[in-house]
C-alpha positions in Angstrom: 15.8 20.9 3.1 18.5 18.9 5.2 20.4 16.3 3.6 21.5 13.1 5.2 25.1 13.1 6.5 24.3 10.5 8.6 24.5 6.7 7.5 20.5 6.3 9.0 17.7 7.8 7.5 14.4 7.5 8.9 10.8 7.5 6.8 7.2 7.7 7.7 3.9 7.0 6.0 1.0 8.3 7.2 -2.2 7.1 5.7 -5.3 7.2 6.5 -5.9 3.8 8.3 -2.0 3.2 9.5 1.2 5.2 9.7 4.3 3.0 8.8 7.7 3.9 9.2 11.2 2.4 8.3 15.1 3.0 9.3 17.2 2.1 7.2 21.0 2.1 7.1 23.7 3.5 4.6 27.4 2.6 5.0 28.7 4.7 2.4 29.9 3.9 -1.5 29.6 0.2 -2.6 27.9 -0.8 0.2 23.7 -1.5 0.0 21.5 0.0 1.8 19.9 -2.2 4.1 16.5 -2.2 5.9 17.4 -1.5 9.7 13.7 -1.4 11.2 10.0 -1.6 10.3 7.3 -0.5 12.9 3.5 0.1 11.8 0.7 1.6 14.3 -2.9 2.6 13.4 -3.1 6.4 12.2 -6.1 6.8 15.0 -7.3 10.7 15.6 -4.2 12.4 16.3 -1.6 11.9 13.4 0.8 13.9 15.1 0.6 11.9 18.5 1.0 8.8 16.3 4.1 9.8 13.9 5.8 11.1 17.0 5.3 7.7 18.6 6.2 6.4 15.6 9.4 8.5 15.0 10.6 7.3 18.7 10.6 3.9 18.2 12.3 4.2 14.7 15.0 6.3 16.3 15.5 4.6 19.7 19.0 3.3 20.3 20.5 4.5 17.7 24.2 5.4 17.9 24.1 8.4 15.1 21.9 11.1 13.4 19.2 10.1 11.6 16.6 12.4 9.1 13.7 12.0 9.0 11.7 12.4 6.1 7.4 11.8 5.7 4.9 10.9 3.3 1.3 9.9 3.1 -1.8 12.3 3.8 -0.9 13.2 7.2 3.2 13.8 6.2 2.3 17.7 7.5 1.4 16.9 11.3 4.3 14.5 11.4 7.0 16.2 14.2 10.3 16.5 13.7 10.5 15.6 10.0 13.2 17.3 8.0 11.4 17.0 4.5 8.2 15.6 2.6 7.5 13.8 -0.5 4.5 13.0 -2.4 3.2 9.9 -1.9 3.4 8.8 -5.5 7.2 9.7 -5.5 8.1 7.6 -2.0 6.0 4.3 -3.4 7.2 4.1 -6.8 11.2 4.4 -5.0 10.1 1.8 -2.0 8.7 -0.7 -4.3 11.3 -0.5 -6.9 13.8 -1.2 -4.2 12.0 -4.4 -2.9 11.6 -5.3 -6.2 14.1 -3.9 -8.6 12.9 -4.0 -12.5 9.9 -3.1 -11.3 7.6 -1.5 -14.0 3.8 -1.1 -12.4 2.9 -0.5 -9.1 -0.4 -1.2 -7.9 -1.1 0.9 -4.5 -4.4 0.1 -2.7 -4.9 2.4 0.0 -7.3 2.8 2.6 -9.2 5.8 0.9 -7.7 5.9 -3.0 -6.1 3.7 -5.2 -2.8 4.4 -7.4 -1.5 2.5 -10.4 2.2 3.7 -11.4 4.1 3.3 -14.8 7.6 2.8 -13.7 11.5 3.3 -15.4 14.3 2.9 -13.1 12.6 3.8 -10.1 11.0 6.8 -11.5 7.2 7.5 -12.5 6.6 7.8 -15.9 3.1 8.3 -15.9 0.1 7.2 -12.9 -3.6 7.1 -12.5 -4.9 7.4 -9.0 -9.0 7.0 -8.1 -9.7 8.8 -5.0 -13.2 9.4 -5.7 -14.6 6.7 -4.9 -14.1 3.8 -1.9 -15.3 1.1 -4.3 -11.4 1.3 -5.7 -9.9 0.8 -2.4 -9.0 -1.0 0.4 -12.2 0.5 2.4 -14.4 -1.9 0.4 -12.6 -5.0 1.0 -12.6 -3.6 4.9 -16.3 -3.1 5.1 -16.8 -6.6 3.0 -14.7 -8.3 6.1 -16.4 -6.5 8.7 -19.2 -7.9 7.7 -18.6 -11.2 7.2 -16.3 -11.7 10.5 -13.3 -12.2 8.2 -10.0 -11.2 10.0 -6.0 -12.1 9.7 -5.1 -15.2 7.4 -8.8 -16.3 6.9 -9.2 -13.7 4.1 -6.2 -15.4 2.2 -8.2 -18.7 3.0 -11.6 -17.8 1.3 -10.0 -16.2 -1.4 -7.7 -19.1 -2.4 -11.2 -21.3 -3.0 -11.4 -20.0 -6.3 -14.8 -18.9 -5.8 -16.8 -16.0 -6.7 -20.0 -14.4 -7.7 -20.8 -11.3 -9.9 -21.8 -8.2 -7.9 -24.1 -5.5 -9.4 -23.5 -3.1 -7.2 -20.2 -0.7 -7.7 -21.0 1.7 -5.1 -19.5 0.6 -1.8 -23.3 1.3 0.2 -25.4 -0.3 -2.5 -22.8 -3.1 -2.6 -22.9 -3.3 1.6 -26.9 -4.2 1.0 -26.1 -6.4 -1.7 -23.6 -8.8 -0.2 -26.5 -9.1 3.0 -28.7 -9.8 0.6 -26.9 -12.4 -0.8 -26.0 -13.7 2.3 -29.6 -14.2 3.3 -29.9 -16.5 -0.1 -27.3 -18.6 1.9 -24.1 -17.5 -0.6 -20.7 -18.8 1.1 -18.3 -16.0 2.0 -15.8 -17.2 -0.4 -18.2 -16.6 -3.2 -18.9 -13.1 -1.7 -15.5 -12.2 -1.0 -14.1 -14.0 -4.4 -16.9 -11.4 -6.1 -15.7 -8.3 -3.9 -11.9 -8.8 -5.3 -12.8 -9.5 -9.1 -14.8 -6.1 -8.8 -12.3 -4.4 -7.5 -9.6 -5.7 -9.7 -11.8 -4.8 -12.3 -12.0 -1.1 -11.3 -8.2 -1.2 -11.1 -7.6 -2.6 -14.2 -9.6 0.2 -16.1 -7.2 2.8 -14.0 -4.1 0.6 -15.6 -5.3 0.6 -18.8 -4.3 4.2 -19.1 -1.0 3.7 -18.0 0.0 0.6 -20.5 1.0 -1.8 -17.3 3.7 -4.3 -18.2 5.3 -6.9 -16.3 7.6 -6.9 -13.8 4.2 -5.5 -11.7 3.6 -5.8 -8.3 1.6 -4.4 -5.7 1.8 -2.3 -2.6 0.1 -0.8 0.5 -1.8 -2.5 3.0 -3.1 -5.5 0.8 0.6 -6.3 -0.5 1.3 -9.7 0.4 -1.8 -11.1 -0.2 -1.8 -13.7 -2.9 -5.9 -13.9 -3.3 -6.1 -10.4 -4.3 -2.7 -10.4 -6.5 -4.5 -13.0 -8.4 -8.1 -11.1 -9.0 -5.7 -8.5 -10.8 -3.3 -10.8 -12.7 -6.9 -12.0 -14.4 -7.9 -8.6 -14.6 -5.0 -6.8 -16.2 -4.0 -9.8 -18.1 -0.6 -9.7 -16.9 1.2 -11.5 -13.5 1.0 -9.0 -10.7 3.1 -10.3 -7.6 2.7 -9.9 -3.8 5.7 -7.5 -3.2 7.1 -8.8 0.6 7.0 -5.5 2.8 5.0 -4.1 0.3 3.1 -2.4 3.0 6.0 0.0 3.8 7.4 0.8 0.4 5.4 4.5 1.1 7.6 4.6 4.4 10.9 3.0 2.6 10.4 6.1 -0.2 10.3 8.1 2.3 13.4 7.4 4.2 15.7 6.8 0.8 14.8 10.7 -0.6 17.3 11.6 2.2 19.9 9.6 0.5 20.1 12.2 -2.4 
């Protein structure tokens, strides 16, 4: 396993709907570490066509050596990496160095869903649902796809307030639900207000085996967004925060293992 002599260090995050990846920059004893690039790119068919795209524009220009280190379901395919860690190890470090203090980590992933107990940067204990989509970011995808929800129109809808019960907890039975209801002439807040309760719901019964406590914040692709952030704050009974760049603390893991 190399280790990083060099003052960059390079991480990627391969996932199943986007790789991520992040440079950052060490200058030696006493001085932070500071965040020298972010790029993201859809995962598409070919992971290893993507990372390497990925690990060219991270590295490009750069004066000095850089390792490279990758994480996330595709961290195998990824060329030219000098090491992996597990995903549960490079989001608990990213997200505790965006947010320092922080002790629960909410990851909500395109296929699975993670909820970490956190000390110091470390994992104390997690829960992760990867059985079923209705605890990830898939559902809210397919709910958006439907409805013709894209970009800052989903923060929009959500911040209405609005929301009706759903029945339905598998992601196909809840697909024929939500057309249903929209052929009763529901509002797509109300649906989509409904689609985040349930799935903070489902989350907060992974958490509950963790004993969350607050500072707790969330990462992955839904990170910054406020509407969802709120859903679990009422779920889990405690604040949850949008964690800024939340969507690369996978990638920012990643690239700070080489640092030890």
């Amino acid at each position: 396993m190399a280790r990083c002599a060099a003052r960059y260090a390079a991480g990627i995050d391969c996932g199943s709907s986007f790789c991520k990846g992040a440079l950052i920059r060490d200058d030696g004893p006493g001085s932070p570490v500071l965040i020298a690039k972010l790029l993201s790119a859809p995962t598409g068919w070919n992971i290893g066509e993507t990372g390497g795209s990925l690990r060219d524009g991270l590295l490009a220009g750069l004066s000095g050596e850089a390792v490279l280190s990758a994480t996330g379901y595709g961290r195998d395919r990824i060329p030219g990496r000098d090491r992996t860690i597990s995903e549960i190890s490079a989001h608990a470090r990213g997200a505790a160095f965006l947010r320092p203090g922080l002790r629960t980590l909410i990851d909500i992933g395109g296929q699975d869903c993670k909820v970490l107990a956190l000390e110091g940067g470390r994992v104390l204990d997690f829960q992760m649902n990867d059985k079923c989509a209705a605890g990830s970011g898939r559902f809210l995808e397919s709910v958006c796809r439907i409805l013709r929800v894209e970009g800052d129109l989903l923060e929009e809808l959500l911040g209405r307030g609005k929301s009706v019960a759903l029945n339905s907890t598998c992601v196909v039975f809840a697909e024929s639900e939500i057309i249903g209801l929209l052929a009763r002439g529901l509002s797509r807040e109300e649906i989509l207000g409904g689609v985040a309760d349930s799935l903070a719901r489902r989350i907060a019964a992974l958490a509950a085996r963790v004993s969350p406590a607050e500072p707790a914040a969330l990462s992955g692709g839904l990170a910054s967004s406020a509407g969802i952030a709120g859903a679990l704050s009422w779920a889990l009974g405690i604040a949850v925060e949008p964690l800024e760049q939340g969507a690369f603390a996978g990638a920012l893991g990643a690239a700070l293992a080489c640092l030890d």
